[in-house]
C-alpha positions in Angstrom: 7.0 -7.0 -1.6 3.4 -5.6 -1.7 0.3 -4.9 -0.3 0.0 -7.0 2.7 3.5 -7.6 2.9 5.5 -8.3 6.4 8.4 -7.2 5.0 9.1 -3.4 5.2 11.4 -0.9 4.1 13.6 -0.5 7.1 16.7 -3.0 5.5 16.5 -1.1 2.3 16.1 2.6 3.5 18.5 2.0 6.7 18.5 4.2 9.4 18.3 7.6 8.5 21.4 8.5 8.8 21.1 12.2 7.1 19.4 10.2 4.0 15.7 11.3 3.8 13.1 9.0 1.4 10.8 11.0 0.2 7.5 9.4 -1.0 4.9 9.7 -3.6 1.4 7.8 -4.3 0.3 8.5 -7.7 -2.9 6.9 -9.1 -2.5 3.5 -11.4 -5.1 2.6 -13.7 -6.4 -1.4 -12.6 -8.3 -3.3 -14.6 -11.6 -4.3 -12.8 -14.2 -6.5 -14.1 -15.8 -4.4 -17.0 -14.4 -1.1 -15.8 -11.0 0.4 -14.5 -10.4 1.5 -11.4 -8.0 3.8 -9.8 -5.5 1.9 -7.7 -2.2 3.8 -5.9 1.6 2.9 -6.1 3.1 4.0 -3.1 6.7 5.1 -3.9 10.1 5.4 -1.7 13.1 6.4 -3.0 16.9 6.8 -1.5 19.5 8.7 -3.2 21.9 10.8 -1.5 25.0 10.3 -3.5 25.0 14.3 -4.8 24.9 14.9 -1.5 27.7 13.0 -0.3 25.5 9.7 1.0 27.6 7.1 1.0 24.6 4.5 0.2 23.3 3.3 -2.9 20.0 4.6 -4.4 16.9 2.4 -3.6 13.1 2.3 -4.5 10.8 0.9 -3.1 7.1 0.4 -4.9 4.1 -0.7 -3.1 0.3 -1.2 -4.4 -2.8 -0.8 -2.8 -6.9 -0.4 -4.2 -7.0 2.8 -1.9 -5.5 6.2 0.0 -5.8 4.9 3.6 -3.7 5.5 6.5 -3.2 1.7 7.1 -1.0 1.6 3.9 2.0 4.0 5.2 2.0 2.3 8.4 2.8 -1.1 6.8 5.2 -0.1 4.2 7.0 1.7 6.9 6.9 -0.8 9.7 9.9 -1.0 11.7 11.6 2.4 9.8 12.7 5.0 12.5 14.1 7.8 10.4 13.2 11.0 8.5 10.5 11.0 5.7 10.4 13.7 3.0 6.3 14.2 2.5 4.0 16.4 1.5 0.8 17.0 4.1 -0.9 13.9 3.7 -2.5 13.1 6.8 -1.8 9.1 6.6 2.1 9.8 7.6 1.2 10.8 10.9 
């Protein structure tokens, strides 16, 4: 799965079902011709055994060449659930 995808993390992440993915897009270094540019890795994690989840961890890594909006909304196509995120305006 990646950028451009149809597939989405709904089968992976489930329904929420008191597990809550939280998320992370740190930069990535990409090679570009004669340069490097800053990519992101979009990041989704599951893991609520500790807490008495009865699923099995999961992560889930996406790339794109930018921040925008349009990104979250695909990775998360079709996922109806709680996500644990900071303020980022592209989750809403």
């Amino acid at each position: 799965m990646g950028a451009g995808s149809s597939e989405s993390l709904a089968p992976v992440l489930g329904e929420a079902g008191g597990e809550i993915p939280p998320a992370s897009w740190p930069t990535v270094p990409v090679l570009a011709e004669g340069k490097t540019d800053t990519g992101r890795c979009w990041i989704y994690v599951r893991d609520d055994g500790p807490f008495g989840g009865a699923g099995p961890p999961a992560a889930m890594f996406y790339y794109s060449r930018d921040r925008r909006g349009e990104h979250p909304l695909a990775n998360l196509a079709g996922y109806s659930g709680i996500l644990q995120a900071n303020a980022y305006d592209g989750y809403n």
